[in-house]
Phi, psi and omega in degrees: 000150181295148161214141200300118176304017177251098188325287169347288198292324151320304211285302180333311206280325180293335173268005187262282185315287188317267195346303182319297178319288218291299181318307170315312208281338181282344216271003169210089214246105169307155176262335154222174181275175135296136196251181158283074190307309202200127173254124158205147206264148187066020171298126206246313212236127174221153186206134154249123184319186168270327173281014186090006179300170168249116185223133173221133159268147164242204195235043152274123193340318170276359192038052190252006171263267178126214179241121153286123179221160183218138201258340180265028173085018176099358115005254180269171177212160175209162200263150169301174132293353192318127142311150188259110196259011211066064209255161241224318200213124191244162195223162183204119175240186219275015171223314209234136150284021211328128181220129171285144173214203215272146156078024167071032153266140185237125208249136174215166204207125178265357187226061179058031166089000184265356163227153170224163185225145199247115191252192181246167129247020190289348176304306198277345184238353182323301219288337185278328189244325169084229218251358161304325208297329181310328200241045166286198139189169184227123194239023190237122116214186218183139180252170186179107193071035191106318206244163157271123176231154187236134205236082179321164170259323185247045152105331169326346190077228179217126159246167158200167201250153174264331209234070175011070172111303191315315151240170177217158153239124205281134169287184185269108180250038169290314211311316185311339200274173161205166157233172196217107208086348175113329212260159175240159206202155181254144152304124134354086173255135169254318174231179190206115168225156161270134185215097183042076168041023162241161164240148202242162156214137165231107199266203150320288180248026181195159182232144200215138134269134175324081190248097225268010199275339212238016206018047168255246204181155155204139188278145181227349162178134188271028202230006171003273206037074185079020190291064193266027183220122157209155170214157184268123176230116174071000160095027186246181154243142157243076183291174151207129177309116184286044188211144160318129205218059169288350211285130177265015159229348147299152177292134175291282152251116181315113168262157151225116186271184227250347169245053181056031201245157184241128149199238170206168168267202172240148171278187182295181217220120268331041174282128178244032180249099184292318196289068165254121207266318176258165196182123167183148207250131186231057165104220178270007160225138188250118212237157204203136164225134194239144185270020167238310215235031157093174160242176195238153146191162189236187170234342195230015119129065195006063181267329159257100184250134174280152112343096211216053201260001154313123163062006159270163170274139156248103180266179179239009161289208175239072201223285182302124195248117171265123195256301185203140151256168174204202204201092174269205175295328168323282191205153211227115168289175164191112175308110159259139177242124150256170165269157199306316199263023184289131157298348202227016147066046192228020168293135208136213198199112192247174200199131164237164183273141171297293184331301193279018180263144181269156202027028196273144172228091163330097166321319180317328196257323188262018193241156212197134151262034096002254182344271176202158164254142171236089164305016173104347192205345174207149180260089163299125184255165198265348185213174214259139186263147195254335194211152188190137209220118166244152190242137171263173150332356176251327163117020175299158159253126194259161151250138149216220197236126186250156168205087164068277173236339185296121133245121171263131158245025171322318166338291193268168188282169190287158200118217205242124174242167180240169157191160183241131210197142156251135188208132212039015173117356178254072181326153189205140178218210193155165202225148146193154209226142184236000000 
């Protein structure tokens, strides 16, 4: 997007955000910093499997990198064999791992990221992009029903596959169009999420529902403006916009609750920063990284925000990038993209300890086999649970069946859960990964 040429008006602003900075940083003072896992330049993408891999893409120009994996928690790394497509996002269901890239290819992988294969989706988009499709990409997907679905960036819509990859089917993409100029034009889509059994696309200018009975689209807002970063929280969708922002009176993160209703959180207390590149929900927490002011994360639905900018690089240009977090029992990651051609070397993955987050309570530290056991299939508790709220790693709450200290999760698919529980008059909280 354009932005204003006036040197003055740089310069104010930039020394008003360091001020800004600085004051955040004291006033919620860390016990340690971030350290550095893995330096890899132009880094765009990060994911942890179900099985605990570690996988970072980067972003180069020459498109001579790929997908990185490391089987020890970021210890060793190795480069894939993957062509390398640029790929931007990973997605993971209970056979495949999945990462979007560049030219409608998309690379999946059956053994945790450590080999890949590369399927298409240009069959469902030829006719729409033509002699375009080399220079497409795809920065969206989402499981949902069943399907893999994918959000071309250039005009391609939206498709999805039944068969993990192998094949696709083009969504209706007049719902997607508008015009402009007199021209009719496809929407952008950047993200794509599934939420209480709807699927969203979110574009430049507009936010779309899903309608799989007519397989169309509906505008449900016409005020997008980049709204490309979400995660689920609290039984929320939470987003945030990806474009320069100072206005303090736009909203800071975009919520959608479970009757379809919008609304926002509050933001930290003098952040004037609208630009969130990053977003991710861990449980009863939520971490938010903005490219002028550092990241954040709350407990409390952001009624509190920390400050957590210790040992990240600050530039006050738009260059050190925050891309994506994630979370293991451990430590809560965070992907920074510099451009390939930076001097100052700060592009990785970087990692803080859970332990060292103010007021953060490590699910690790409180689960004991005391507490409860989990046999593969049901969470045994040592006294009868009265009350009991699981979590996936997105911070969805799943249901399930309690009977007296027994709760069954026969049910859900594999991967890493939180839960939170009262059990005889005593919170609990706890990890368990199936």
């Amino acid at each position: 997007m354009p932005m204003k040429n006036n040197y003055f008006s740089k310069i104010m602003r930039t020394i008003m955000m360091t001020l800004i900075l600085n004051f955040a940083l004291s006033a919620y003072a860390q016990n340690s910093p971030w350290e550095k896992v893995y330096d890899l330049r132009a880094t765009n993408a990060f994911h942890i499997t179900n099985s605990g891999n570690l996988l970072l893409a980067d972003y180069l120009f020459e498109m001579n990198g790929g997908i990185y994996v490391s089987t020890d928690k970021g210890q060793t790394w190795e480069k894939t064999a993957v062509q390398d497509y640029i790929y931007n996002y990973f997605v993971e269901n209970d056979k495949y791992v999945f990462a979007a890239g560049g030219a409608a290819n998309i690379a999946r992988s059956a053994d945790g990221g450590l080999t890949w294969e590369i399927v298409s989706y240009s069959e469902a988009v030829i006719d729409q992009l033509g002699s375009e499709i080399d220079y497409t990409v795809c920065y969206a997907m989402a499981l949902h029903d069943g399907k893999l679905f994918a959000g071309d960036f250039n005009g391609g819509g939206v498709v999805y596959s039944e068969d993990d990859g192998d094949t696709w089917t083009a969504t209706d993409v007049n719902a997607l169009s508008f015009e402009m100029d007199g021209k009719p034009i496809v929407e952008n889509i950047y993200n794509l999420m599934s939420y209480n059994g709807e699927l969203y696309a979110f574009g430049v200018y507009f936010v779309f529902k899903y309608l799989p009975e007519t397989n169309s689209w509906e505008i449900i807002r016409d005020d997008s403006n980049f709204m490309a970063v979400g995660t689920i929280y609290q039984n929320k969708i939470c987003a945030g916009r990806c474009a320069p922002d100072e206005n303090v009176d736009n909203p800071f993160v975009i919520t959608l609750d479970e009757k379809g209703e919008w609304g926002e959180l509050p933001r930290p207390e003098g952040n004037i920063d609208n630009n969130i590149r990053a977003i991710y929900a861990d449980g009863d927490y939520l971490f938010v990284g903005m490219q002028s002011t550092g990241l954040y994360y709350t407990d409390n639905a952001g009624l509190d925000w920390y400050a957590i900018n210790d040992g990240i690089p600050y530039s006050t240009g738009y260059y050190f990038v925050p891309m994506f977090f994630n979370s293991d029992d451990e430590y809560v990651y965070l992907a920074a993209y510099e451009p390939p051609y930076s001097d100052t070397k700060n592009s990785g993955l970087y990692r803080l300890a859970k332990k060292d987050l103010p007021t953060y309570v490590g699910v690790e530290q409180l689960q004991s086999p005391d507490n409860v056991v989990f046999n593969g299939s049901q969470l045994i508790f040592k006294d009868n649970v009265e009350q009991i709220t699981i979590y996936d790693i997105n911070g969805r709450t799943l249901k399930n069946r309690i009977s007296d200290n027994v709760v069954n999760v026969d049910d859900i698919q594999q991967g890493i859960y939180l839960y939170r529980a009262v059990v005889d008059g005593t919170a609990l909280s706890g990890k368990f990964v199936k």
